[in-house]
C-alpha positions in Angstrom: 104.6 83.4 35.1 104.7 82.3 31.7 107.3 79.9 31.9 105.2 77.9 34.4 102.1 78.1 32.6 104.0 76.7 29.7 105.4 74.1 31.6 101.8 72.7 32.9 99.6 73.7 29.5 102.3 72.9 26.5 101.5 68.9 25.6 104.5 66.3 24.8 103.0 66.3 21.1 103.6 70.1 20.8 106.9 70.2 22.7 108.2 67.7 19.8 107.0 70.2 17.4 108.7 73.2 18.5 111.5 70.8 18.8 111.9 69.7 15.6 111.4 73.0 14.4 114.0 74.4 16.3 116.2 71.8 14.9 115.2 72.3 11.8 115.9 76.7 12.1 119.2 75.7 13.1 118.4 77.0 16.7 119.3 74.0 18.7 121.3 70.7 17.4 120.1 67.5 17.7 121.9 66.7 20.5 120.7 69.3 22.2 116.9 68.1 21.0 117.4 64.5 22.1 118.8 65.8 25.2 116.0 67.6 26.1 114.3 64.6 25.4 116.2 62.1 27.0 115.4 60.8 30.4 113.3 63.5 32.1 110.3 63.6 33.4 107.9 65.4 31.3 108.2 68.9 33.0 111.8 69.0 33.1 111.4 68.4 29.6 110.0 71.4 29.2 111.9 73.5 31.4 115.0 72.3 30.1 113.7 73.5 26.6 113.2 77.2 27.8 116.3 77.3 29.4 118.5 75.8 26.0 117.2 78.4 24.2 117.1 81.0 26.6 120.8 80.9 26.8 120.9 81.1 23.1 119.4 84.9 22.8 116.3 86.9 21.6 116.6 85.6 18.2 115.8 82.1 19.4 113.2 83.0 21.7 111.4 85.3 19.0 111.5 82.0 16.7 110.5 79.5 19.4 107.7 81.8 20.5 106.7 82.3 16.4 106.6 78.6 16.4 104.6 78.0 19.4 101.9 80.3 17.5 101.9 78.2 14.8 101.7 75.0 16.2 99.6 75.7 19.1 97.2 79.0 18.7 95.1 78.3 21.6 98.1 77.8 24.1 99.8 80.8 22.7 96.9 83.1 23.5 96.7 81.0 26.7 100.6 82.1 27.7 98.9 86.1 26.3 102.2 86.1 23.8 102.5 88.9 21.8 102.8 87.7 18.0 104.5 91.1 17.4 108.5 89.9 17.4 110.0 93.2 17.8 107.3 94.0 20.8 108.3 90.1 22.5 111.4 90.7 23.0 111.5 86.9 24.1 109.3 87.5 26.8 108.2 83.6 27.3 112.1 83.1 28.1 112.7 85.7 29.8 110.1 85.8 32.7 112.3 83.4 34.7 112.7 84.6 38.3 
């Protein structure tokens, strides 16, 4: 499962990244960023960032997963993402039982 390995692997400095980042594409809001930031533990964190931008369609999981190459290689081969957008299909999102 990807979405749990990205949960457990992905660190808080990284998950700031991709959230700025996404803040910055105009994916989420930054509302929605200090949400996700906001009182949780650290995994929900994470979880509750896959599942914002989950609900907001391929496009944001293709640039989510595009950043996560950038600003963390090693996890991203880690989580065996494709770096080919039109094969991902936003596969890390989408892996949720």
């Amino acid at each position: 499962m990807v979405r749990s390995a990205f949960v457990w692997r992905v660190t808080i400095e990284i998950l700031k990244l991709l959230l700025e980042a996404l803040v910055s594409d105009g994916i989420l809001n930054k509302l929605e960023e200090e949400s996700i930031l906001e009182g949780n533990p650290l995994r929900a964190d994470k979880r509750s960032l896959i599942d914002t931008v989950r609900k907001k369609g391929d496009k944001a999981c293709k640039i989510t997963i595009k950043h996560l190459q950038i600003k963390d290689p090693f996890l991203f081969s880690q989580l065996r993402l494709n770096s080919d957008p039109s094969a991902q299909q936003g596969e890390v999102m989408h892996q949720i039982p």
